[in-house]
C-alpha positions in Angstrom: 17.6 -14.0 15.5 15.3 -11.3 16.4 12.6 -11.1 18.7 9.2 -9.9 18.7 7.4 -7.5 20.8 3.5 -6.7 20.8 2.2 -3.2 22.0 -0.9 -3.7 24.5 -3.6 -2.2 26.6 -6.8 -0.7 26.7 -8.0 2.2 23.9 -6.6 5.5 23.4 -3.1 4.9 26.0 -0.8 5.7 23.2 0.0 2.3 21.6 0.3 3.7 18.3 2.0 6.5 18.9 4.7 4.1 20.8 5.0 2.1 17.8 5.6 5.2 15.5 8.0 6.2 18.0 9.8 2.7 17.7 9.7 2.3 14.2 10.9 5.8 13.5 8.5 7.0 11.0 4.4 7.5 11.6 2.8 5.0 9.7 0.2 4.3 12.4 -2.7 6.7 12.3 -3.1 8.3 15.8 -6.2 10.5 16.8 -7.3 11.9 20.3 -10.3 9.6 19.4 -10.7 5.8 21.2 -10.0 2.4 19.1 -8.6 4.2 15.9 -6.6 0.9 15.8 -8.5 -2.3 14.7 -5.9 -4.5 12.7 -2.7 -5.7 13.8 0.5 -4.1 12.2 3.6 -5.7 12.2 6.9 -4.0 11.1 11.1 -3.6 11.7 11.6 -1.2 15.3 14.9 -0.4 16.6 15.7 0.9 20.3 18.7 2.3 19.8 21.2 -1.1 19.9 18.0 -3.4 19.5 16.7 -4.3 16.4 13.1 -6.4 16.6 9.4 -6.5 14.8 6.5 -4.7 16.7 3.3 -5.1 16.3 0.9 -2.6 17.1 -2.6 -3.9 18.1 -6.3 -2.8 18.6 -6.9 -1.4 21.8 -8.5 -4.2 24.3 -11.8 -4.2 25.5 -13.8 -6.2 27.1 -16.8 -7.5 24.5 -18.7 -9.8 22.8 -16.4 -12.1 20.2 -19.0 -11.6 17.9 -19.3 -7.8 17.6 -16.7 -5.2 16.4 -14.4 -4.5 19.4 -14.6 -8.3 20.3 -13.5 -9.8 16.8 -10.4 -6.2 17.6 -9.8 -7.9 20.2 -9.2 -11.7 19.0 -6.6 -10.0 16.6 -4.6 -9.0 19.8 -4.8 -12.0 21.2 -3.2 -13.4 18.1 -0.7 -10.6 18.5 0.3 -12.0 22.6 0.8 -15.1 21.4 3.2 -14.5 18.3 5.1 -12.6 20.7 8.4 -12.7 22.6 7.8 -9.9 24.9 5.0 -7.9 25.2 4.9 -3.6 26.2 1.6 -3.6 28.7 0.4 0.2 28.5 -1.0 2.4 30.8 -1.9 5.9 30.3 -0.1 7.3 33.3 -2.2 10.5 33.3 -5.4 8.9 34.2 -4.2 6.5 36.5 -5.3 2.3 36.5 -8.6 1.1 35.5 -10.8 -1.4 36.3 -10.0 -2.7 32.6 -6.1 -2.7 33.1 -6.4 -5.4 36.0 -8.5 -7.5 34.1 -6.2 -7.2 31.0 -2.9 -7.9 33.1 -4.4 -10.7 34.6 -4.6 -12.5 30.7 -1.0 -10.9 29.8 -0.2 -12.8 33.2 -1.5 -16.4 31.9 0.0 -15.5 28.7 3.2 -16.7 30.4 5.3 -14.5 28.6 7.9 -11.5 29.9 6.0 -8.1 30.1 7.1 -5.0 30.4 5.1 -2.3 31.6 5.2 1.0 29.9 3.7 3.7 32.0 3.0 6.4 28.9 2.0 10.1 29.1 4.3 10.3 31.8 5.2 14.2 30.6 1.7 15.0 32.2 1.1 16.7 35.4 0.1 14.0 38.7 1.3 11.1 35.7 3.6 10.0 39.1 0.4 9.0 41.0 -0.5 6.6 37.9 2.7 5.5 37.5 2.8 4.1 41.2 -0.8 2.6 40.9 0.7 0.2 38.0 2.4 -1.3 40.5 -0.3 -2.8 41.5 -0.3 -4.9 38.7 2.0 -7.0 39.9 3.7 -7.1 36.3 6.7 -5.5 37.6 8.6 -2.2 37.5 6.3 0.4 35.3 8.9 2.5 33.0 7.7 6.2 32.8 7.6 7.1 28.9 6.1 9.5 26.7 6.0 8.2 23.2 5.0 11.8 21.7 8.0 13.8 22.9 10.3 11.0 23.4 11.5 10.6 27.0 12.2 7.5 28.6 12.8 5.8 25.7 16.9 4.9 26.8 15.2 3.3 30.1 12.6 1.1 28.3 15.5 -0.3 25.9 17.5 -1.4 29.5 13.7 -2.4 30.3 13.8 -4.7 27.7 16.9 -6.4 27.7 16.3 -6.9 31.5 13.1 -8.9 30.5 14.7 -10.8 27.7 18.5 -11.6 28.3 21.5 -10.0 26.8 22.1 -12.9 24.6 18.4 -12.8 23.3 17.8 -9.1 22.9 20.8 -8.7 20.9 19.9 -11.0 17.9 21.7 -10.9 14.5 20.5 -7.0 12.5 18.3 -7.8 9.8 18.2 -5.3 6.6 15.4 -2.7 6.6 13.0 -2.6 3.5 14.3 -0.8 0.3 12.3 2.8 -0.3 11.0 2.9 -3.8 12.5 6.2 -5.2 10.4 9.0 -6.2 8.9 9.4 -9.8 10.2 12.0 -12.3 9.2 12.8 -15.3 7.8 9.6 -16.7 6.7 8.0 -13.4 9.1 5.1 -13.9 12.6 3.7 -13.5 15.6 4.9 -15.9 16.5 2.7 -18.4 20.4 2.1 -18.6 20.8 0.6 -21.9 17.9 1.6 -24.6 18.7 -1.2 -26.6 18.7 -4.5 -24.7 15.5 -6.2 -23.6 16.4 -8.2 -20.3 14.2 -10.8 -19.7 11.5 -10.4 -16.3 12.7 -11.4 -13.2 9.8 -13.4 -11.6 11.9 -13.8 -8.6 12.0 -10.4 -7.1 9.3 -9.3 -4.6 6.5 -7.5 -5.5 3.9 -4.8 -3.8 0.3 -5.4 -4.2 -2.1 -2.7 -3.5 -5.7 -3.7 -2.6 -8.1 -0.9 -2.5 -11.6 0.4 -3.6 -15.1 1.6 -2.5 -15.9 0.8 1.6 -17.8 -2.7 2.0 -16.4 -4.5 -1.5 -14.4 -6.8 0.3 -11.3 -6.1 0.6 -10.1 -7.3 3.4 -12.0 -10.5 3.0 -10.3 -11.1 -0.4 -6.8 -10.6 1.5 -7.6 -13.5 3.9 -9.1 -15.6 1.3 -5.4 -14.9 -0.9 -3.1 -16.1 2.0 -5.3 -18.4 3.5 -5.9 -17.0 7.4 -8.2 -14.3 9.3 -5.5 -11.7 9.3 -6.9 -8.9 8.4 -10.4 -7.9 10.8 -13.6 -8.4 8.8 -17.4 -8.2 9.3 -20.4 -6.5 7.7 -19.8 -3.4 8.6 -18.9 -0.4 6.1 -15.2 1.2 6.8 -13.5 -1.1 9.3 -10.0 -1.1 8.1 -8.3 2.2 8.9 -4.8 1.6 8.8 -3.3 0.7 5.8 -2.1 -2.7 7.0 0.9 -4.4 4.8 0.8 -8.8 5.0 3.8 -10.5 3.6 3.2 -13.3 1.6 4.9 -16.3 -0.3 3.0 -17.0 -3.7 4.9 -20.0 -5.8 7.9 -19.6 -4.6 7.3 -15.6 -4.9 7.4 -13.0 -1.9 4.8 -10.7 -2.0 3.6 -7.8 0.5 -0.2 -6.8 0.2 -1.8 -3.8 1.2 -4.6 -3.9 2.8 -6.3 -0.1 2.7 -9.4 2.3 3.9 -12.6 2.2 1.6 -12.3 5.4 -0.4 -15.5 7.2 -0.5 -16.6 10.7 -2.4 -14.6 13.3 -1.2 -17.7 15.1 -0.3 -18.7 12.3 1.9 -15.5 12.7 4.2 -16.2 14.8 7.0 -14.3 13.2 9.6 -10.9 13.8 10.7 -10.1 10.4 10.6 -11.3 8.9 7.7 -9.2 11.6 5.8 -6.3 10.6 7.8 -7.5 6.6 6.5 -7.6 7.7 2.8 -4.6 9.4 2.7 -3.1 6.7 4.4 -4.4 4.8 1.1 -3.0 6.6 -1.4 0.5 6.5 0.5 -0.1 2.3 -0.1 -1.2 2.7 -3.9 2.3 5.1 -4.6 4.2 2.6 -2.9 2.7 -0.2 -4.7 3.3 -2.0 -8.2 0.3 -3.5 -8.9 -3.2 -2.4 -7.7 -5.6 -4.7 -7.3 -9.1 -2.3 -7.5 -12.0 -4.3 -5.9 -15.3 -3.9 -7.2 -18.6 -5.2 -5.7 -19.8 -7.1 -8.7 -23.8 -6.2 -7.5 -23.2 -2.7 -7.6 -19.8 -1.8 -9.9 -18.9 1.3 -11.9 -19.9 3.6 -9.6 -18.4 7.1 -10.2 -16.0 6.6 -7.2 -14.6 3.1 -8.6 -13.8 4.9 -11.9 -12.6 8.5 -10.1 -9.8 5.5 -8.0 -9.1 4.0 -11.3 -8.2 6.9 -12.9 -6.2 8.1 -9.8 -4.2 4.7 -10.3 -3.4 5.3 -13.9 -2.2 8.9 -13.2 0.0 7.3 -10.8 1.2 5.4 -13.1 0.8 2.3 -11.3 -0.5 -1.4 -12.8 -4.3 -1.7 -12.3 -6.0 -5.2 -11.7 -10.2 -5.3 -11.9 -11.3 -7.8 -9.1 -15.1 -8.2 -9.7 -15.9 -9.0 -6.3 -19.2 -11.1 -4.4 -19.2 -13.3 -8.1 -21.1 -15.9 -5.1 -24.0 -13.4 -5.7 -24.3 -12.9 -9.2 -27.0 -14.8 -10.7 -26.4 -14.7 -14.5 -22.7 -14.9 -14.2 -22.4 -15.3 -17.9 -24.4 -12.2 -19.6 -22.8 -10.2 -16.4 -19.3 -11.1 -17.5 -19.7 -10.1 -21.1 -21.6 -6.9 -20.2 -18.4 -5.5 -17.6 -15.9 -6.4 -19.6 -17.8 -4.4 -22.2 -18.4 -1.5 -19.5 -14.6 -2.0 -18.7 -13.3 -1.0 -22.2 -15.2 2.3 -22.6 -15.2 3.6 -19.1 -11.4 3.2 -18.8 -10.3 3.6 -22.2 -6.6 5.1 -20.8 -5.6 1.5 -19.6 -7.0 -0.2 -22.7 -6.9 -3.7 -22.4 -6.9 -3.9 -18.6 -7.1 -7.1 -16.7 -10.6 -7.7 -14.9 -11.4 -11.2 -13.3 -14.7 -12.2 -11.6 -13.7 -13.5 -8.0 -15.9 -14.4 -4.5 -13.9 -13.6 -1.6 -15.7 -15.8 0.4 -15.9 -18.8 -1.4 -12.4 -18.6 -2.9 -13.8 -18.5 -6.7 -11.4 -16.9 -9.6 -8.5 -16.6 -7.2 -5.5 -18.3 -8.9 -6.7 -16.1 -11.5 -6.5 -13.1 -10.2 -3.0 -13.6 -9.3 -2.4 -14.8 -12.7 -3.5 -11.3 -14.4 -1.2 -9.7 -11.6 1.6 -11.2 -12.7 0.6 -10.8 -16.4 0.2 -6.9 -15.5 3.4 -6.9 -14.1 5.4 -8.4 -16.7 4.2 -5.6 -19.2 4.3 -2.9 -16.9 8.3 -3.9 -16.6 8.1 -4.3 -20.6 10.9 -2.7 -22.2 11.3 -1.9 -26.4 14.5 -1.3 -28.0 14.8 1.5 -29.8 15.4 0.0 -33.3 12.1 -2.6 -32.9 10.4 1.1 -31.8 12.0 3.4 -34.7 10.9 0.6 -37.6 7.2 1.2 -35.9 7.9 4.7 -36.4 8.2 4.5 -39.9 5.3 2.7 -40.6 3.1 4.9 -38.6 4.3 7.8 -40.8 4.0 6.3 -43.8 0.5 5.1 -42.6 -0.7 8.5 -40.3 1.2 10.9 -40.2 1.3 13.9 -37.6 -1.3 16.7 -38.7 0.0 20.2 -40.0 -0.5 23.0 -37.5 -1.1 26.5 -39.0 0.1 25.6 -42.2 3.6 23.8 -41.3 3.9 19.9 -40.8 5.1 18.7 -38.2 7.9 16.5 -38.3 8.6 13.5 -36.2 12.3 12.2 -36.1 12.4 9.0 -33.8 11.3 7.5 -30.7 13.2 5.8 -27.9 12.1 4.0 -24.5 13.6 6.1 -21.4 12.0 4.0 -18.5 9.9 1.6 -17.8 7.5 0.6 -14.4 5.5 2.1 -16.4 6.9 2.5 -19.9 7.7 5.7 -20.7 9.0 7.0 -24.3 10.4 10.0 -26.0 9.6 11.4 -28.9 11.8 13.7 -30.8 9.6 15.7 -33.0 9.8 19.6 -34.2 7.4 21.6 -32.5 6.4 19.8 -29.5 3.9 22.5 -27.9 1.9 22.1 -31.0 1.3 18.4 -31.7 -2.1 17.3 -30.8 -3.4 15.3 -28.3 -5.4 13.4 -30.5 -2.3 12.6 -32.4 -0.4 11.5 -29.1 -3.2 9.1 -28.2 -2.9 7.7 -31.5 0.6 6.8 -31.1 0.0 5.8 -27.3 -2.9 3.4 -28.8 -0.9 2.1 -31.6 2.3 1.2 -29.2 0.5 -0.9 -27.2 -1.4 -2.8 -30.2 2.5 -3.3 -31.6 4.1 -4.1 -28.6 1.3 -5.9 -26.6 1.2 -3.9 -23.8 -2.6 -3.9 -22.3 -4.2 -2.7 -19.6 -0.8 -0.4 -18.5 -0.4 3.7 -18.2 1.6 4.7 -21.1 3.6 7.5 -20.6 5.2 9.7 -23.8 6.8 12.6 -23.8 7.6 15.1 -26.4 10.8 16.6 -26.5 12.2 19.0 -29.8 15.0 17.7 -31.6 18.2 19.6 -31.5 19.1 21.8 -34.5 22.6 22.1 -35.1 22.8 25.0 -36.8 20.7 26.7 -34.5 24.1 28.5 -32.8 25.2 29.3 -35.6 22.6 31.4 -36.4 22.9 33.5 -32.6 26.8 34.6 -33.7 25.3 36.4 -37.0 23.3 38.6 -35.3 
């Protein structure tokens, strides 16, 4: 079994760049700047032989429970106490602070094995700080530096001192599977154009949450799986991170992504709130579905419909979550009105999912989760080609493709190459010189014949093959 360690100590030591370090990729945003960390992120590390979960954590300060860095710091101490072993860090450059003692004195009552990871040890007079941690009285400090990688093989010995050979080596556990990049379509391959497998409600699914700052995200994360996991509060723009929560739904796994609110780009001036949003869209490319939260007082603004769009150009599954429904007063006429707004603002997902929900009271939730699944199931929707090629022929008997400087143009079938989202191929005789128009006709009418709403339909155009094209080369 594998064991748990949680990443410690005051702001701005290096606890995220240790866990990046650990976990072998840098999905934690690190900045010169103090308490860039707020939530707690949990994921697979390995230390060369030792495979185990970290969990990065806000950095601890000494405050209020009811403000910002004092509801920070209630998530860490969640963090000690799901732990096995926990990495107390110092910043070995600037020596012990008043703030460090206090700190070791509540990983001391935690009762559980530290080890204490003297960072920045690369730095010049970093030997004086590493001495003073002994004054801790938490043991031997290890001398790292998580940026450039040294004393990384002593804090692996470090740790199986602290744990036990026969804990510290648990049984390896399988990382997570990458999604693979898009191509053409922005989808997976189909292998077989003619069979039409049935969903698979049993395999795990990614769910994006994102949207303007202050709609409630995070809220309507903890509401979903039931616990204050995720740091909330009034206040605009406190996630950072984009922070992943596994979760069982029916019988389902699911992982959610929590992300940054996304504001106009011409609002961003920060360093770090670039670094937030980017982090963002990394979660929406990962994901399946994306659940877009809007505040149900104020929705439609040009930024909801700018991440929309983004979302369908990804070609990822949109969900509508009318957020704060607790607030609305004529629910009813509301309702009506967005689903009306829905329809014309994003006509390029037509037919897209949008559910009224309160995050705080739990309203519309099995709902929601009910269009996800709904999206899902057509964005996986597959066509064989015959069902798609008898379409075909009613379309051109019923519209067909306009002629272009005199000529027709000619369309000769149509066949599904992937799906996630569905894309399809259109053989046709002078590709550069159908339409648009005509192409979102045949995009519009697929998804009326197939029942495909609220999904990115992709089609490309491709010329058919003529045969006696070579034959015409060797005459001249």
């Amino acid at each position: 079994m594998s064991f748990k360690v949680a990443i410690i100590g005051r702001p701005n030591v290096g606890k995220s760049t240790l866990f990046n370090r650990l976990v072998g990729r840098k999905l934690a945003l690190v900045d010169d700047t103090p308490g860039v960390t707020r939530d707690r992120r949990v994921h697979a590390a390995k230390l060369y032989d030792l495979n185990f979960d970290v969990i990065d954590t806000a950095g601890f300060e000494d405050a209020a429970a009811a403000t910002l860095p004092g509801r920070m710091r209630a998530q860490t101490e969640i963090a000690i106490r799901e732990a096995d072993l926990i990495f107390f860090t110092i910043d070995a450059k600037s020596g012990l602070m008043p703030d460090d003692k206090t700190f070791a004195e509540i990983v001391r009552k935690s009762g559980k094995p530290v080890v204490v990871v003297a960072n920045k040890a690369e730095a010049r007079g970093a030997q004086g700080g590493m001495l003073e941690a002994w004054e801790l009285g938490l043991g031997e400090p290890i001398p790292v530096s998580a940026e450039h990688g040294q004393g990384i093989p002593d804090l692996r010995d470090a740790v199986i001192a602290a744990l036990g050979e026969a804990r510290a080596f648990g049984e390896e556990e399988g990382g997570e599977e990458e999604i693979a990049a898009s191509e053409v379509l922005i989808g997976e391959d189909i292998t077989d154009p003619d069979a039409e497998p049935s969903y698979d409600d049993t395999k795990p699914m990614r769910i994006a949450v994102v949207g303007r700052p202050n709609s409630g995200k995070s809220t309507l994360i903890n509401a979903l799986i039931g616990e204050e996991r995720l740091l909330t509060g009034p206040e605009a723009g406190i996630t950072r991170d984009s922070i992943s929560v596994d979760w069982d739904w029916h019988g389902r796994r699911l992982k959610l992504f929590d992300t940054a609110g996304m504001r106009r780009k011409a609002r961003i001036h920060e360093k770090l709130e670039v670094m937030s949003v980017q982090d963002g869209l990394r979660a929406v490319r990962f994901a399946e579905i994306v659940i877009i939260v809007l505040d149900a007082t104020i929705p439609f603004e040009k930024q909801d419909l700018q991440i929309a769009d983004l979302i369908i150009r990804e070609g990822r599954a949109p969900v509508i979550a009318f957020n704060k429904w607790d607030l609305i007063d004529n629910p009813q006429e509301l309702l009506a009105e967005l689903r009306e707004k829905t329809e014309r603002l994003l006509p390029q997902a037509r037919g897209i999912q949008a559910v009224p929900v309160s995050a705080e009271t739990g309203r519309g939730l099995d709902k929601l989760m009910d269009a996800v699944i709904r999206t899902h199931r057509v964005w996986n929707s597959r066509v064989s080609t015959g069902k798609l090629n008898r379409w075909l022929e009613g379309i051109l008997a019923h519209h067909p493709p306009p002629a272009v400087a005199g000529r027709r143009l000619k369309i000769k079938y149509v066949t599904q190459a992937k799906t996630r989202p569905p894309g399809f191929v259109v053989s046709c005789s002078r590709p550069d010189a159908m339409p648009q128009s005509y192409v979102r006709y045949l995009s519009n009418s697929l998804r009326e014949a197939f029942d495909m709403p609220g999904v990115p339909i992709r089609i490309a155009l491709r010329a058919s093959e003529n045969p006696f094209a070579s034959r015409a080369k060797k005459r001249h």
